[in-house]
Phi, psi and omega in degrees: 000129186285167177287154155305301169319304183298323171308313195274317168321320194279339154303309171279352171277312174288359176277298194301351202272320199285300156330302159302304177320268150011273180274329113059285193245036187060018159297141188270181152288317171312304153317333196247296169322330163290315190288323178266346165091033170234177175301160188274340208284307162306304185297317174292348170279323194279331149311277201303341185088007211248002158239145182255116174256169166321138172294314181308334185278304164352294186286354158267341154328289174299335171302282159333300173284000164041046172270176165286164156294311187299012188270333204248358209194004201291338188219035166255000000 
């Protein structure tokens, strides 16, 4: 079982993955936030590392962002 530590690392790697994705493709937050059907408030925690989410919000990510998985989750 990973650590909290190793959790939250793996949480800021997956914000930053998100992230990098995101501006990338000239997205605002705001914009993504509309576009995945979440709060702006939510992206930015889910960017920042500070939430752990639901696979479903997960399959809207990737969708939205229209990556690989491995773009968002790939070496963790």
């Amino acid at each position: 079982m990973p650590s909290n530590k190793q959790i939250q690392a793996q949480l800021k790697k997956f914000g930053a993955n998100v992230r990098r994705e995101r501006t990338g493709k000239g997205i605002t937050q705001e914009q993504f936030a509309e576009l995945v059907d979440l709060n702006i408030r939510t992206v930015q925690k889910i960017e920042a590392g500070h939430i752990n989410i639901l696979i479903t919000t997960l399959m809207r990510i990737q969708r939205g962002l229209g990556c690989p998985w491995n773009r968002l989750v790939g070496d963790m």
